[in-house]
MMTF fields as JSON, N, C-alpha, C and O atoms, coordinates in Angstrom:
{
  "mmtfVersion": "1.0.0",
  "mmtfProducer": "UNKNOWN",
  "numBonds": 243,
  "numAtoms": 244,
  "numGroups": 61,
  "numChains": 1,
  "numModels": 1,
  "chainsPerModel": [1],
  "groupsPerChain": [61],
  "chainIdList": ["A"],
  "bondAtomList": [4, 2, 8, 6, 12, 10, 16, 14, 20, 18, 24, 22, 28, 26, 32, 30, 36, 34, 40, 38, 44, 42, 48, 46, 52, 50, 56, 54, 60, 58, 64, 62, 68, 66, 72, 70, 76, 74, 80, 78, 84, 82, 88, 86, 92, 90, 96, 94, 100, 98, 104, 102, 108, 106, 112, 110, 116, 114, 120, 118, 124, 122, 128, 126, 132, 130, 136, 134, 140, 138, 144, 142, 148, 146, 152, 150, 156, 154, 160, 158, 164, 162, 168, 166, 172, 170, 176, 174, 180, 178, 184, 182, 188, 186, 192, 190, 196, 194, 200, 198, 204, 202, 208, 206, 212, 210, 216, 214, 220, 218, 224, 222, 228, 226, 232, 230, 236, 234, 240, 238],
  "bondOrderList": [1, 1, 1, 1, 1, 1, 1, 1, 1, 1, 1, 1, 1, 1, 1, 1, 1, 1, 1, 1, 1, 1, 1, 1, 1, 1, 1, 1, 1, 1, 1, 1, 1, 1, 1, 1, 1, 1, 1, 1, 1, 1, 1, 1, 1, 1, 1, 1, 1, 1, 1, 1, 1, 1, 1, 1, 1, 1, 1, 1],
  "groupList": [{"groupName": "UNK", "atomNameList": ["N", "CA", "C", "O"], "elementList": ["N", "C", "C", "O"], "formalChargeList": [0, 0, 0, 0], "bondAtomList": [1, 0, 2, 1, 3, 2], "bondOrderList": [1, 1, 2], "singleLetterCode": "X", "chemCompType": "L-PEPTIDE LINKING"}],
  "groupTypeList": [0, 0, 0, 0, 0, 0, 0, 0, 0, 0, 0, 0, 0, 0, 0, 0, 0, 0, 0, 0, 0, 0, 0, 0, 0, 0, 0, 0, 0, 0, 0, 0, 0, 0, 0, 0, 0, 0, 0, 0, 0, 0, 0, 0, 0, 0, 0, 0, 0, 0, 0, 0, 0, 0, 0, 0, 0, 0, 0, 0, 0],
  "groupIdList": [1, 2, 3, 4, 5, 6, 7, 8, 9, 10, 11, 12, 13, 14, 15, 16, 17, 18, 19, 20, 21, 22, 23, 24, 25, 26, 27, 28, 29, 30, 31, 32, 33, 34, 35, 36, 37, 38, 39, 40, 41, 42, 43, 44, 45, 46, 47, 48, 49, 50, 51, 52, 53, 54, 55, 56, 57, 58, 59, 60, 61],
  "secStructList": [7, 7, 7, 7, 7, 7, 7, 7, 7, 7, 7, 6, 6, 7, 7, 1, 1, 7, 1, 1, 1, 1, 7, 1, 7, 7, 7, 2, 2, 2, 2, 1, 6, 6, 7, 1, 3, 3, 3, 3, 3, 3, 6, 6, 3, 3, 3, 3, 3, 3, 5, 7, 6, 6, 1, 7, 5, 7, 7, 5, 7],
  "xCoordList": [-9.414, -8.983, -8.403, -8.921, -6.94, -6.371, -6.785, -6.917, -6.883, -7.149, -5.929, -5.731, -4.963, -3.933, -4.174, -4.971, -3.165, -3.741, -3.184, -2.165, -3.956, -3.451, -1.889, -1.502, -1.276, 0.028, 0.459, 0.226, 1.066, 0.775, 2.312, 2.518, 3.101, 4.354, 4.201, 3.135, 5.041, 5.591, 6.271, 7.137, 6.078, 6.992, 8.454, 8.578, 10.072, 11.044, 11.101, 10.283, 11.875, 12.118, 11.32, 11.528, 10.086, 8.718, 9.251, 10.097, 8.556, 8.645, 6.913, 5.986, 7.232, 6.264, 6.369, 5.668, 7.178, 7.464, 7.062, 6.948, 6.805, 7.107, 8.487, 9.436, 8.745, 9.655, 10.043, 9.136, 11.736, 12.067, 11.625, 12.247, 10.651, 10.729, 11.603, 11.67, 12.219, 12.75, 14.21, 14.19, 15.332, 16.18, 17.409, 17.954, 17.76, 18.551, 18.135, 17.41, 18.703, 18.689, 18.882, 19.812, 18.085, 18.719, 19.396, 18.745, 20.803, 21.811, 20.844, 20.288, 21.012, 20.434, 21.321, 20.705, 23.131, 23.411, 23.284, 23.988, 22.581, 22.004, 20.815, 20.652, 19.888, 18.895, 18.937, 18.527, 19.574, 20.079, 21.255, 21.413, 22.016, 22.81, 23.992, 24.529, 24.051, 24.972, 23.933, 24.336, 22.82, 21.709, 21.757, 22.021, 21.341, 20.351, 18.869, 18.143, 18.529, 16.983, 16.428, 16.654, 15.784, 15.433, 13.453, 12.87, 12.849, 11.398, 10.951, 11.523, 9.72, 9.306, 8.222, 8.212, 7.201, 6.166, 5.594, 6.303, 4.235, 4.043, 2.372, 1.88, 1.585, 0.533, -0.117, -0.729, 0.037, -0.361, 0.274, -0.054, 1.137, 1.56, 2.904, 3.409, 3.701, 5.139, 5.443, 4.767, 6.623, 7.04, 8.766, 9.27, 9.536, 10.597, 11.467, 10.801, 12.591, 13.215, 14.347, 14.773, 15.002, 16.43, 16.783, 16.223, 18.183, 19.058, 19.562, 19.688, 19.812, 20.034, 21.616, 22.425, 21.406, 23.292, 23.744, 24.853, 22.753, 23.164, 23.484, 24.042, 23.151, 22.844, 21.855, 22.18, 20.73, 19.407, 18.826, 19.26, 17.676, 16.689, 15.249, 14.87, 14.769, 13.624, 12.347, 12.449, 11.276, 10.401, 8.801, 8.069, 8.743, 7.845, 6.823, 7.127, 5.719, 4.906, 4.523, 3.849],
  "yCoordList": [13.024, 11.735, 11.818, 12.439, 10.925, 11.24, 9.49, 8.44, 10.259, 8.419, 8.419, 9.113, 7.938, 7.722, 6.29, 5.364, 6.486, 5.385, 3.892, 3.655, 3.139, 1.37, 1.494, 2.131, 0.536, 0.419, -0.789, -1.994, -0.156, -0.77, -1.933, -2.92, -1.38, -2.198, -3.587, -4.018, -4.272, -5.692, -6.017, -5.23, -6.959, -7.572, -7.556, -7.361, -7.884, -7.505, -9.324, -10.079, -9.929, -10.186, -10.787, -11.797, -10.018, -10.592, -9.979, -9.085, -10.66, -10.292, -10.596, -11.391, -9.376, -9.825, -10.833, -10.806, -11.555, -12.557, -13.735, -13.67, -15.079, -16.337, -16.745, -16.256, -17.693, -17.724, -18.995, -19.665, -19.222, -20.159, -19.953, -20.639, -19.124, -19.552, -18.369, -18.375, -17.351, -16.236, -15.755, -14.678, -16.711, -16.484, -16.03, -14.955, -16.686, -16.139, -16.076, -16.868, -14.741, -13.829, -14.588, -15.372, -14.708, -14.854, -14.19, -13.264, -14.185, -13.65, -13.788, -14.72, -11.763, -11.655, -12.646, -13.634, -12.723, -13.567, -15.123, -15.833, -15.645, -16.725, -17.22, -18.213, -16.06, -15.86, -15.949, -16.883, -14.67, -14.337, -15.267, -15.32, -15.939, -17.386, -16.052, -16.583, -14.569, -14.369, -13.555, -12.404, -13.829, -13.356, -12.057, -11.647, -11.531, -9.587, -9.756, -8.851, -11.013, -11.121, -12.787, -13.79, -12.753, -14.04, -14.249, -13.191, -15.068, -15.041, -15.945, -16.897, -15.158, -15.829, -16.584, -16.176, -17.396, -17.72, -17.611, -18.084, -16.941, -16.87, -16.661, -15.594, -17.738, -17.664, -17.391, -16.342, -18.325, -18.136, -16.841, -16.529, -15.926, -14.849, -15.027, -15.948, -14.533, -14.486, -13.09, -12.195, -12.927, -11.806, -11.837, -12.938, -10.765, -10.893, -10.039, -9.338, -10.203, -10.081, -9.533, -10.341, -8.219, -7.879, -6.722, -5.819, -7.147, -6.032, -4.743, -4.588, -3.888, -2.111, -2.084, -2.473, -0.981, -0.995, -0.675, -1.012, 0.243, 1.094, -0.186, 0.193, -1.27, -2.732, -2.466, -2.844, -1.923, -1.735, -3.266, -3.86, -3.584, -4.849, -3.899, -2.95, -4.613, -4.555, -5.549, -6.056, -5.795, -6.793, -6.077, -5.196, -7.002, -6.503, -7.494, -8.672, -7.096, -8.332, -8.054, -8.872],
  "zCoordList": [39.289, 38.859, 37.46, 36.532, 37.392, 35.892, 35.72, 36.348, 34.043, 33.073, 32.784, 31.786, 33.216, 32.527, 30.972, 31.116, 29.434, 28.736, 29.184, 29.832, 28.758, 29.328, 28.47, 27.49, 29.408, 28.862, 27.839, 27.928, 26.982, 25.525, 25.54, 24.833, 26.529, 26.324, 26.497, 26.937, 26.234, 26.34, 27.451, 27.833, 28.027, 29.399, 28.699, 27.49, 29.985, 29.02, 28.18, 28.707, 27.115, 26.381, 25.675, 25.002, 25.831, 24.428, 23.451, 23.436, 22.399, 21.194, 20.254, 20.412, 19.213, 18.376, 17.177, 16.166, 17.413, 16.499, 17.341, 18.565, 16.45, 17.707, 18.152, 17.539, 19.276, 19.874, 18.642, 18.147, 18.195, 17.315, 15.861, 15.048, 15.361, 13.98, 12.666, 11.437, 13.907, 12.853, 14.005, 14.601, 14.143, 15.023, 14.177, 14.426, 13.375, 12.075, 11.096, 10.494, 10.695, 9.493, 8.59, 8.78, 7.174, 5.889, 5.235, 4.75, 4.854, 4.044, 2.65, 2.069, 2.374, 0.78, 0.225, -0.176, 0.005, -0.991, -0.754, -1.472, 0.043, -0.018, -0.773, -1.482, -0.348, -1.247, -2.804, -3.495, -3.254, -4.586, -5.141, -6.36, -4.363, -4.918, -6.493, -7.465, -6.255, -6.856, -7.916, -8.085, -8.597, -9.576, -8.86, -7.73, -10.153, -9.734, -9.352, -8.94, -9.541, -9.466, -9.02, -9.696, -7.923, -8.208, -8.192, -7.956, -8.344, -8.636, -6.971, -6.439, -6.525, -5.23, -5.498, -6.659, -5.467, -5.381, -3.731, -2.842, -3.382, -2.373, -2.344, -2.711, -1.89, -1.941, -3.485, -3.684, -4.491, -5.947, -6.344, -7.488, -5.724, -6.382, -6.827, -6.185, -7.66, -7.747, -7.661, -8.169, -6.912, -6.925, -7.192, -7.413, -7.17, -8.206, -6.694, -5.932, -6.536, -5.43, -6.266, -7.091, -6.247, -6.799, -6.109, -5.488, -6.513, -6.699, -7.438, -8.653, -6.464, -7.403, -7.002, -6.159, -8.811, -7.993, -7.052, -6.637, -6.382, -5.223, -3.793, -2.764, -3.927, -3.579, -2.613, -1.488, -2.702, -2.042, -2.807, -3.794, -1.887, -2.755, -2.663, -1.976, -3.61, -4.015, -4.524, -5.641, -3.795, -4.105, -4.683, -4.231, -5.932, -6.844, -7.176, -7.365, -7.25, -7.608, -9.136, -9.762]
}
């Protein structure tokens, strides 16, 4: 007798997100409104959201 392992996949068009609350993307320059940096507040924390020249982002608390 083989154990094969339980199958871990997803039926087809599940997702691990919920359905409706992440369907479009936010445009970084929406975000950034043009700035190298903008400040987040998120759960009493702020964190600082920018840009490298290389135009990589980066989020820092």
């Amino acid at each position: 007798m083989s154990s094969a392992p339980p199958d871990t996949t997803q039926p087809d068009g599940a997702s691990a997100l919920p359905p409706g609350q992440f369907d479009e993307p936010i445009r970084s320059q929406d975000l950034l409104g043009g700035r190298a940096c903008v400040l987040i507040e998120h759960e009493g924390m702020i964190y600082a959201l920018r840009t490298t020249r290389a135009g990589k982002l980066i989020l820092t608390k």
